[in-house]
N, C-alpha and C positions, 0 to 999 in steps of 0.2 A: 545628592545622596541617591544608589541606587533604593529601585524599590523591592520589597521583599515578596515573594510570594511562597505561601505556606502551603502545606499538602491537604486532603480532603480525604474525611475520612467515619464516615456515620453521619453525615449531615453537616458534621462541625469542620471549621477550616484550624488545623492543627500546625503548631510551632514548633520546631525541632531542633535540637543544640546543633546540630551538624548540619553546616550550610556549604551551598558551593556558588559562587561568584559566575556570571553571565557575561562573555564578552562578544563586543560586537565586531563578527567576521570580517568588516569594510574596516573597519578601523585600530582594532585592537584595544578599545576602549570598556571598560567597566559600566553596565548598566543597571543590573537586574541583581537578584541573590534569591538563592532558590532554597527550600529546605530540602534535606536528604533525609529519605527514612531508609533502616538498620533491620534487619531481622526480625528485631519485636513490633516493630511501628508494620512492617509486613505481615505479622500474622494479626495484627490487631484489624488490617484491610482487609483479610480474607476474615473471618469471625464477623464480620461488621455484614457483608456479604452476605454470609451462610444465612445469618439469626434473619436477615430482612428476605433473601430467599423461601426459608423453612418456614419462618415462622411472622412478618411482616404481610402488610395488603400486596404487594406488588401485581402478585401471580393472580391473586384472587379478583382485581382491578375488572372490571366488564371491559370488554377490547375497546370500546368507543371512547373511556376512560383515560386508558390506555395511549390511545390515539393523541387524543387533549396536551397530554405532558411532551408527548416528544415533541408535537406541532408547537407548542413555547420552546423548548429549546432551540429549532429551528429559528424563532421569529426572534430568540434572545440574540441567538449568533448575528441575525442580520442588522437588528438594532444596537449592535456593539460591533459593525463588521468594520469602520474607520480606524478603530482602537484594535482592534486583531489584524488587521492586514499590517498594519507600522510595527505589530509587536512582532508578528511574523517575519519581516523583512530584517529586523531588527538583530534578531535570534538567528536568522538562516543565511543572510545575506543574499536571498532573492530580490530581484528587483519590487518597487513595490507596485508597479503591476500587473507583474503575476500575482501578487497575494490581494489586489484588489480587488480583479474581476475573473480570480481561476479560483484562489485557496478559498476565499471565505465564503464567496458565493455559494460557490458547490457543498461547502462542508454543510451550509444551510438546507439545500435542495437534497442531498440526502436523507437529513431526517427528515422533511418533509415528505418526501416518495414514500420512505417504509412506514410512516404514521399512517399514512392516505391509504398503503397499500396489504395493510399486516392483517386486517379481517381476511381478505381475498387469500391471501397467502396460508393462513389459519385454517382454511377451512375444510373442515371434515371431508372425507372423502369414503360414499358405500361403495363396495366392493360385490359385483356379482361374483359369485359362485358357483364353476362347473363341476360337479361332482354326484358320484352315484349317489351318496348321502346327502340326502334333499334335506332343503329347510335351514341353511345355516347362510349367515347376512355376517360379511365381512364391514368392519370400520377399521378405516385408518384415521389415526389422531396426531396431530401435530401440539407436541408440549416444548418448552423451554429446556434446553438442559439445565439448567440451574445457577451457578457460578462460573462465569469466563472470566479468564484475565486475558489483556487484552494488552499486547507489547508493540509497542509503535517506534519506526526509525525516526533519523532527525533529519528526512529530507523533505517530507510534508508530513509534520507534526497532525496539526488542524484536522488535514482533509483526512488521513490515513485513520485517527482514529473517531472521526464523522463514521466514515466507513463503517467501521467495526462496531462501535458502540453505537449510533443505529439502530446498525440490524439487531444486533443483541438485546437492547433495550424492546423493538417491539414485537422480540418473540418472547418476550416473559422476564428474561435473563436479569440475573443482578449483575453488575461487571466491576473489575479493579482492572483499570487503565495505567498501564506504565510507560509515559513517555521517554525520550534518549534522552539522556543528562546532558546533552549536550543543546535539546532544545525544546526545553521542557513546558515554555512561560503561557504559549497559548492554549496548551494543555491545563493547565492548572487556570487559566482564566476561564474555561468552561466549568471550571467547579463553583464560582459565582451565580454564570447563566443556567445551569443546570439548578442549583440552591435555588434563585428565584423563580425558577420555573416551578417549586412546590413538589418533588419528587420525595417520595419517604425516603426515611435516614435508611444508611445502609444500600440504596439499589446499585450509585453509584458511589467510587469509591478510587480517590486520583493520587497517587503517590510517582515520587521517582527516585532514585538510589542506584549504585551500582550493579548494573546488571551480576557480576559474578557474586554478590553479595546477595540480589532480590530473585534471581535467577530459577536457583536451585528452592527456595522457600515459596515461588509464588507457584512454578510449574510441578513440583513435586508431591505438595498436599491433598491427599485424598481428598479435603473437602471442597478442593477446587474440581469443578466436572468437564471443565476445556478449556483451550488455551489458544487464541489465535496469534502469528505471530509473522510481524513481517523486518526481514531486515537481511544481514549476513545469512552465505550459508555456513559459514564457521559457528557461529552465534546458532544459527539453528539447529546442527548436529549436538552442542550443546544440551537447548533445550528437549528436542526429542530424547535424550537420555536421560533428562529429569521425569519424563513424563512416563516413561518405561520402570519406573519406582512403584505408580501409582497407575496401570490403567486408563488412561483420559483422552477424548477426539482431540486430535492439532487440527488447527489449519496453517501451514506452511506457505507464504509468500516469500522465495526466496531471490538468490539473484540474477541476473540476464547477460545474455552476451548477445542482442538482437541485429535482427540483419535486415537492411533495407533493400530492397531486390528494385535496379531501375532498366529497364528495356528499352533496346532500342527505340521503342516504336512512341518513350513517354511525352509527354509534355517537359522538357527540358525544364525552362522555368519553373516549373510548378513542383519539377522531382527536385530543382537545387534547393528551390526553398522551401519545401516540406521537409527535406533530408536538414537544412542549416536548423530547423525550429526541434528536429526528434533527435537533434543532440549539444543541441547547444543550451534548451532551455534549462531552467534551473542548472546552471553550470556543467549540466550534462551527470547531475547526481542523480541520476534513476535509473531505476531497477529497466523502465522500459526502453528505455536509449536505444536510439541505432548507432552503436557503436561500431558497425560495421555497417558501413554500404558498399555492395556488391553491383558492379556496373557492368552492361555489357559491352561489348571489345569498342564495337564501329563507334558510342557516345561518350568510348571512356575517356578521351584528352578534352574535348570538349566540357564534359561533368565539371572534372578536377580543375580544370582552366576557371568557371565560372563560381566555381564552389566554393573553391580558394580566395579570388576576388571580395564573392560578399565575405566570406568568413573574416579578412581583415578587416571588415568596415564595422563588425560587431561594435558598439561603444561599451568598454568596462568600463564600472566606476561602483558608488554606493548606491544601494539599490533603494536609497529616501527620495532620489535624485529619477524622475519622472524620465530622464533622458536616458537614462541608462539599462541599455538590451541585455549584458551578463555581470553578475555581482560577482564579488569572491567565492571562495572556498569554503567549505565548514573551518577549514581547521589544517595549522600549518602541517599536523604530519599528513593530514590527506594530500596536501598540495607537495608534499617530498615522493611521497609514495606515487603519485603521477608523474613528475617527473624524471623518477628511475624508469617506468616505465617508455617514457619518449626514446629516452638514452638507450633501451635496449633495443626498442624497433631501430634505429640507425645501426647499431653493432651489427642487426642482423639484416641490414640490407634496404630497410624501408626508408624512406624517403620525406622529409618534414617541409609539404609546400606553405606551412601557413604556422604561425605561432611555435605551441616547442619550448617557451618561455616562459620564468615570471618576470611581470614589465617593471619597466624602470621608472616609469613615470611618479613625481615626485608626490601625484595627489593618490598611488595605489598601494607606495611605499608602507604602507601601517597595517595594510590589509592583507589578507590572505587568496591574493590572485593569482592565473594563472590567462595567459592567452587561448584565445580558442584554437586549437591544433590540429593542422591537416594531414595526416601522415597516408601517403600514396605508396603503392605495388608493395603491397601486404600482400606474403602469401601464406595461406592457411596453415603452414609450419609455426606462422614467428608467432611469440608469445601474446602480444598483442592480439592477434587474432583470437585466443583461446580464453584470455582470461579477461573476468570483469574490472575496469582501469577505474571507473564510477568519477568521472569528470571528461571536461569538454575535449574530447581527443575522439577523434575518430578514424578509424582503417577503411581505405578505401583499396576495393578489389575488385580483378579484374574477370571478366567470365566471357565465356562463348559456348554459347544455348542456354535452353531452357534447364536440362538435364543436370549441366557444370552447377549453375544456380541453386536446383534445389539440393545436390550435394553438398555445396560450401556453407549452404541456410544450413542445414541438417546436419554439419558438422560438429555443431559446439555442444557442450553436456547441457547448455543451457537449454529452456525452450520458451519464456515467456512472452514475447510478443514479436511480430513482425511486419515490415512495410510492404509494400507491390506499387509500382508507381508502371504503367502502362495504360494507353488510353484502350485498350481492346479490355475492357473490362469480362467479357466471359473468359477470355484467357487466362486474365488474372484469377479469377476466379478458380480456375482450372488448378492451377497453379496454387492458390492458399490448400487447395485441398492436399497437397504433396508436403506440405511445413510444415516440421514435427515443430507446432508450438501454441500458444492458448489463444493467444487474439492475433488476430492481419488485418491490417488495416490496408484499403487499394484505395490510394491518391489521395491519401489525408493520412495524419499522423496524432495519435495523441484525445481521439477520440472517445473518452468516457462516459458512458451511459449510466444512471443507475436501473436502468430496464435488463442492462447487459451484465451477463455474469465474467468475473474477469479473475486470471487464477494460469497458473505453468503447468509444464509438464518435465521430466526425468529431473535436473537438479536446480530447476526454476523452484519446485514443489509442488503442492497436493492441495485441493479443494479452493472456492470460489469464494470472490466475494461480489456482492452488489447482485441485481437482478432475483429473480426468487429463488436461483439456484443459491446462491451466495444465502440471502435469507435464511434458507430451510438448513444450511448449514451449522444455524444456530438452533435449532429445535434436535427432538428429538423424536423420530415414528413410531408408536406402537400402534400396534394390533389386538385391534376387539372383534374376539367372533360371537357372536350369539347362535344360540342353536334352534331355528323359529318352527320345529319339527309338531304339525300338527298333537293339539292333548298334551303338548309338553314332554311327550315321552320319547327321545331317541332311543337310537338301536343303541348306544350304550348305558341307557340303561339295564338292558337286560342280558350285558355281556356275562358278569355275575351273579347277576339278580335270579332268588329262586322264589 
């Protein structure tokens, strides 16, 4: 029998007539059953919210308090991180370890960093004052906006919304977490570790339902005050129009079409296998993917020659199974939707050195796989090139100089992350500064900090998460001036005064 999990909502873990069924991407097997909430069960999470917001300890909590609750949810996650890495793998069909020692871990180490870190971050900030009008002391205050909802993809459940609720949590904030219906379980398993961590009813608040159904009810009510959101940019233009009803900050993480940049001059090895891990991991379902590698002319047969090689040796299978380097798909229309894709880089000329397929092998048959796929002499016309594929396929292209490079990088409407693999690291350097995009990483791939703020630019989207910049994105700054004009008396007093 699978197991149920119910939604969370005031404290209380709630049952719901409307359930949807959990299958597992390796196998197509039935595991899990999830409750969906409807419209009402949506506005009962935001009301649950507001009243523990407005009128609840949360905001009132002394920061050190504060600090206490989220450093247990951290320590909860870790002491349940065997049972969330398998439920994770389970639900996503990642290997399990990646959900081992990347998802759970980290999801842990973030609320850690922002509990350890949210005084420092909080903190008041005097303001000198140059002005003919002497005697006036600027403060700036960092306060909580109040209610965020918080929307999460289904390509790291866990970590994404670690991320997010987090920060929200230690800048004041009450949050309603909406993870994908499609991979919901470790989300709602943090409504357990969150409940025993002792948190007042209402701060959190975990629900999942059809986005076109929760969509427009969770982003459109005035009494929500922000809405961070990472996933589609279809899904996102969406929500930006719900939020245009009501006034409210977004934070928009949306989607990538990234470009690994390898130079002559690189560590061959080191750029094949940084490039085979920034887009083959997790199926090559991220926003941050080098889904383009850009090679220069003299190492480009070389590259593809060796690139090609490991990429065949990748082992698919079920990701419970410790041997196995890429698991399935989420989901048979995503593995259709990729494969039209293949089919049309060859119409238009590209070239498939490496997979291209779904395999035949009798033990992947149930599952929702797909080869890892090398498609060579893309050029910045074919579709491929332009558009996000969000699975293990990558365009490899070809370039001569530096100039060609950062053109091809700078091409796409995308802008969220990009690679540099060259051993002249000031070069590189040179170089990131010419990439219109939010992170570059040089000679490594896949690098997350929570020191570091991380966030797109043109149709990637708008504002940061993690590091304090990401932080402070969840507050809100006002201004206090005081007027410290000796006797109390300013010149405006006596603008009118007779």
């Amino acid at each position: 029998m699978s197991s149920l999990y119910p939604l969370f909502i005031n404290g209380e873990l709630l049952e719901t007539k409307q359930k949807e069924k959990i299958f597992n991407p390796a196998n197509g097997e039935e595991f899990a059953e999830v409750c969906l909430a409807d419209e009402a069960v949506a506005d009962s999470a935001i009301q649950s919210a507001r009243l523990a917001f407005d009128k609840g300890p949360w905001k009132n909590l002394g920061l050190s308090e504060r600090k206490d609750f989220i450093l247990k949810i951290a320590q909860g996650i870790l002491d349940n991180a065997a049972q969330l890495a398998q439920l994770e793998t389970l639900n996503t069909g990642k290997p399990l370890k990646e959900s081992t020692f990347m998802d759970i871990p980290s999801s842990a180490e973030t609320f850690k960093y922002f509990a350890e870190n949210l005084e420092q971050f909080l903190k008041a900030e005097e303001i000198k004052i140059s002005s003919q009008i002497a005697g006036a002391q600027g403060n700036l205050l960092r306060e909580p906006m109040g209610v965020v909802v918080l929307i999460v993809p289904w390509n790291y459940p866990l970590l994404i919304a670690s991320w997010k609720m987090a920060q929200a949590l230690a800048a004041g904030n009450c949050v309603i977490l909406k993870p994908s219906t499609l991979t919901p379980l470790t989300a709602l398993a943090l409504a357990k570790i969150i409940n025993d961590a002792g948190l007042p009813k209402g701060v959190v608040n975990i629900i999942t339902g059809s986005g076109d159904k929760l969509g427009k009810v969770l982003c459109s009510d005035k009494r929500v005050d922000m809405v961070s959101f990472t996933g589609s940019n279809e899904v996102g233009k969406k929500v930006l129009e719900y939020l245009s009803e009501n006034v409210k900050k977004p934070i928009m993480e949306l989607g990538g079409k990234s470009a690994g940049i390898v130079l002559k001059d690189a560590d061959l090895e080191l750029a094949v296998n940084g490039s085979l891990c920034s887009i083959f991991l997790n199926q090559g379902q991220m926003c941050t993917a080098m889904s383009r590698i850009l090679v220069e002319d003299e190492i480009y047969d070389r590259f593809i020659k060796d690139f090609t090689e490991k990429a065949r040796r990748i082992k698919l299978g079920d990701g419970m199974d410790f041997q196995t380097q890429m698991g399935p798909l989420i989901s048979e229309s995503q593995r259709k939707k990729i494969l039209e894709y293949v089919q049309k880089a060859v119409k238009e000329g590209a070239k498939v050195t490496c997979g291209g397929k779904i395999p035949q092998a009798q033990d992947l048959k149930k599952g929702f796989f797909f080869e890892p796929t090398v498609i060579a002499d893309v050029t910045k016309d074919m579709v491929v090139f332009k558009e996000e594929i969000f699975g293990p396929v990558v365009c490899v292209t070809k370039f001569s100089g530096i100039e060609e490079a950062v053109r091809l990088a700078n091409s796409s409407d995308f802008a969220l992350a990009g690679c540099i693999w060259s051993k002249d690291e000031e070069a590189a350097k040179r170089i990131a500064g010419k990439i219109d995009t939010g992170t570059i990483w040089i000679n490594t791939y896949g690098m997350f900090f929570n020191e570091l703020p991380f966030g797109g630019f043109k149709q990637s989207g708008f504002g940061k998460e993690l590091g304090k910049a990401g932080f402070l994105e969840y507050t809100r700054l006002k201004n206090v001036v005081v007027d410290k004009t000796e006797g109390a008396k300013p010149l405006i007093n006596y603008w009118y005064g007779f």
